[in-house]
LOVEX-401813 format. One record per residue (C-alpha): residue in one letter; x negated, y, z negated. Coordinates in pm, whole numbers, plus 50000, padded with zeros to 5 digits. Layout:
// LOVEX-401813
aXYZ
...
//
This chain:
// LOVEX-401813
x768998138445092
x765208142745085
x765388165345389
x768568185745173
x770508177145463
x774398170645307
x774788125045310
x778108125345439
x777968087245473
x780828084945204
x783238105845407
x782558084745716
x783308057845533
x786508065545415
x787348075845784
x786658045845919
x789748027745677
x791678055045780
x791478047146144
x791688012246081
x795148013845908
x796778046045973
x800328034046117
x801888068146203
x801288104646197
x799358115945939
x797418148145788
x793568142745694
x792318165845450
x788768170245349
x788158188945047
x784558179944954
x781898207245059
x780458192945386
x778308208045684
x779878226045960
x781278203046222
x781718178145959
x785618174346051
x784678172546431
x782608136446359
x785588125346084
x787948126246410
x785528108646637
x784928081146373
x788928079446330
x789438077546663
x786818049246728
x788068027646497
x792068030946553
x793657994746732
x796148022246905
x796188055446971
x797978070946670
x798338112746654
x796858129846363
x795698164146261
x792488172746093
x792128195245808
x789508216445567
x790938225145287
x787708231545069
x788348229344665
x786838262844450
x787198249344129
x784758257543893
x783668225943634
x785018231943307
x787798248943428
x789418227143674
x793138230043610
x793098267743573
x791178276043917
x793758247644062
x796738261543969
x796158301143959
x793278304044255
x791568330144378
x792348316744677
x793048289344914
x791718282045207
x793068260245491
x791178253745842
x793708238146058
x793748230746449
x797938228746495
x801108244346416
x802558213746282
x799338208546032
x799728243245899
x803378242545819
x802588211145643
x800008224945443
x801798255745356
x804468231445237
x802338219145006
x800768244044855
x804068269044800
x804568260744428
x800978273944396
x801448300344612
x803538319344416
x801098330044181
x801018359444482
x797078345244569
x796768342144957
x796768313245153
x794008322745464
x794448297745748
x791688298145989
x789608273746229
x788158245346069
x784648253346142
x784738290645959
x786708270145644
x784068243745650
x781508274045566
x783638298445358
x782778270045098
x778888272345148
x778928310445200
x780748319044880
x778538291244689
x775368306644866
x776378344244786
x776978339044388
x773248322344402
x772188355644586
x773498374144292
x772068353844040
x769018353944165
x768618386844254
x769608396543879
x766608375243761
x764198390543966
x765538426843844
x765448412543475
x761688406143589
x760928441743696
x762818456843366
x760078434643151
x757348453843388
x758718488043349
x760888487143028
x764658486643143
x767638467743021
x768978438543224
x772478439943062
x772508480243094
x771828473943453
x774288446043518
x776978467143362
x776408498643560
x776118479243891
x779328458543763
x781728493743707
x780618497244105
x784288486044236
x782218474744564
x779718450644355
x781898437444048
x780768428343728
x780738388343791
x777628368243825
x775278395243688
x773878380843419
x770098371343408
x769068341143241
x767168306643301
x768328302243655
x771268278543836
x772108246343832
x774698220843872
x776188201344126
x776898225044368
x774608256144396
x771228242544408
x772758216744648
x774738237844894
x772168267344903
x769448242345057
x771898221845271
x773058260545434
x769218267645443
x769168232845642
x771918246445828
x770568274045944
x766818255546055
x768558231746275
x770638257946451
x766908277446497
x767578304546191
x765328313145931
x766808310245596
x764678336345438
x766978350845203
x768258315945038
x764848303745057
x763898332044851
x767148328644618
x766068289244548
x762538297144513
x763268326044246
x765768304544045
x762698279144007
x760428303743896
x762698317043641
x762968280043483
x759318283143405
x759238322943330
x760858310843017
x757928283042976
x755458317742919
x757908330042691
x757328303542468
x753538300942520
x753408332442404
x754908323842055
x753608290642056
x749788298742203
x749188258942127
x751828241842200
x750278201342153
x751768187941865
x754438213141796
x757978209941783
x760288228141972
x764288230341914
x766328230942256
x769588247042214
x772128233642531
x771608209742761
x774048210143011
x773508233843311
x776198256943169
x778618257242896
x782138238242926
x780598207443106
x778608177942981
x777068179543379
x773088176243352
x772918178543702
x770128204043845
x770088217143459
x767298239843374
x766708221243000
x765438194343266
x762588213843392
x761808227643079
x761748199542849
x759838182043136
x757108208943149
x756988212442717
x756478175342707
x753698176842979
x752138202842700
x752408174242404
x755748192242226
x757778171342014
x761398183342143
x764408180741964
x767738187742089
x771468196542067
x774428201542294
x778388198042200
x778758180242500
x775878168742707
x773738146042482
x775208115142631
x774278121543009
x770718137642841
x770088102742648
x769928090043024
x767138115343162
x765378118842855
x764808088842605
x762098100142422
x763468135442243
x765428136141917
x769008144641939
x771028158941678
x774328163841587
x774698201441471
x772848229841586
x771308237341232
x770348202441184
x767608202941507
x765818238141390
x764558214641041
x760818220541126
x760528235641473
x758008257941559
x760308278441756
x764178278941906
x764748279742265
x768598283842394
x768778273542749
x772998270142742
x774998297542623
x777858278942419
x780108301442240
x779328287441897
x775518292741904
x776798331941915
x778088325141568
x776048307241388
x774758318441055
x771428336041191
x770168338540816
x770248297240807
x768848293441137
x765188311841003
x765078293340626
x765448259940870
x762708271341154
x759158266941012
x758118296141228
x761468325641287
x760568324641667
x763218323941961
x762908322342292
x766718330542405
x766938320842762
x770688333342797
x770608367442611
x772958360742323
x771588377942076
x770588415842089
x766788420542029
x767048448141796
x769398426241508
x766748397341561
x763918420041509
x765848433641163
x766548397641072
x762768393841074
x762678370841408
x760038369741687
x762388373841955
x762168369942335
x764708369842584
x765478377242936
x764818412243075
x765418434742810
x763488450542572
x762168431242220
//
């Protein structure tokens, strides 16, 4: 909500029907990403609408599926994660997950409260990386490093790992914007400061509009030009516009008087319903016709292949702003581009 305190209304609400007809024994799972102590009021709401007393057990079983590749995280996990308070709840659950377990990926089984924040830890510590990786691309535009010479040396590190290093436009989506300010809201009302995922969210704003200098800088006067947006969705695989970063920047290019023009393989649907007043297209060659510049924002594998020849005969001006680091600055220099990207060298 407003105060990014986690609405939990909808849970509540199923819990009351659940209390209202539950006729025997049952397990009650939750697998949506709620606040600690979420499960605790699910039981008290349960138990204040039941007619009888009926038994039940309460459980957390929190879902890590990423979007876009729901059916591979679900059946080969990482992980799985179970917060149980009973014996009889955690055989049950094992039960059900055997056929999955055999992929020889653990099953942890723990207190409800510590599975109820696994979830917002491990969503809050991948935003930590992220973040952190921007602000280092930052410094290497300062002092002349190489953001993806960095991420791979700090990825070899067996203790760090090579996933979630790369610098870009920021985070977005459905879940790590929104569960990195509802811990931060955690952590106030238990009397914590959240300085470290206040910094994170505050960070993956001001890369969003780092990129917005980028493109000042090859567009000095922006009113009246036309820019081409490359991706739309807040990553690649998903048509989700939720928390995207094209939203911000499109936002803050229109509030400059650009004419924007657009294409994603997937998104342009849920775009047409934020923004009504861009041009969509339905190729990614067909949107440069014009443009004063190129800006990618989603790294889809078939921008990474495109003919890069075609792409400057279409642009009026051979600029790009490449928020995701697809290309490598010194083949877009050769191809005659003006070339920016994110923390490395151009």
């Amino acid at each position: 909500d407003s105060n990014n305190c986690a609405d939990i209304s909808a849970i509540t609400s199923v819990a009351e029907n659940i209390g209202r007809y539950m006729n025997g024994y049952k397990v009650i799972v939750n697998k949506s990403t709620a606040p600690v102590g979420t499960l605790e009021k699910i039981g008290k709401v349960i138990a204040s609408t039941q007619n009888k007393p009926i038994k039940y057990d309460l459980v957390s079983n929190p879902e890590f599926m990423r979007e876009g590749e729901a059916i591979k995280d679900f059946t080969n996990p990482d992980r799985i994660v179970i917060g149980v308070q009973s014996e009889k709840a955690k055989r049950i659950m094992a039960s059900i997950y055997s056929g999955i377990s055999r992929t020889n990926k653990p099953i942890m089984f723990t207190d409800i409260r510590s599975a109820e924040l696994i979830k917002y830890a491990s969503n809050a510590m991948l935003a930590v990386r992220i973040s952190f990786m921007n602000e280092m691309a930052q410094l290497c535009e300062k002092v002349g490093g190489d953001i993806k010479a960095i991420a791979q040396g700090m990825g070899l590190d067996s203790r760090i790992g090579p996933r979630f290093l790369q610098a870009g436009i920021g985070y977005g989506g459905s879940c790590f914007p929104k569960d990195v300010k509802s811990l931060a809201q955690i952590m106030k009302l238990n009397g914590i400061e959240p300085r470290i995922l206040t910094a994170v969210d505050e960070v993956n704003e001001q890369q969003k509009c780092s990129l917005i200098h980028k493109i000042k800088k090859l567009v000095p006067h922006l009113k009246g030009k036309s820019i081409a947006i490359w991706g739309l969705a807040f990553k690649p695989k998903t048509d989700d516009m939720r928390e995207a970063p094209s939203i911000t920047i499109i936002r803050q290019l229109q509030e400059s008087g650009v004419k924007i023009k657009a294409f994603d393989p997937e998104a342009q649907q849920n775009a047409r319903k934020i923004f009504k007043n861009i041009t969509y297209c339905n190729d990614p060659y067909s949107v440069l016709k014009g443009c004063d510049a190129l800006v990618i924002v989603t790294e889809w594998n078939e921008f990474r292949d495109l003919e890069l020849k075609k792409v400057k005969q279409l642009l009026k001006h051979p600029n790009i702003i490449d928020g995701r680091n697809i290309y490598e600055p010194h083949e877009m220099k050769k191809l005659g581009f003006n070339y920016m990207c994110v923390g490395r060298k151009y």
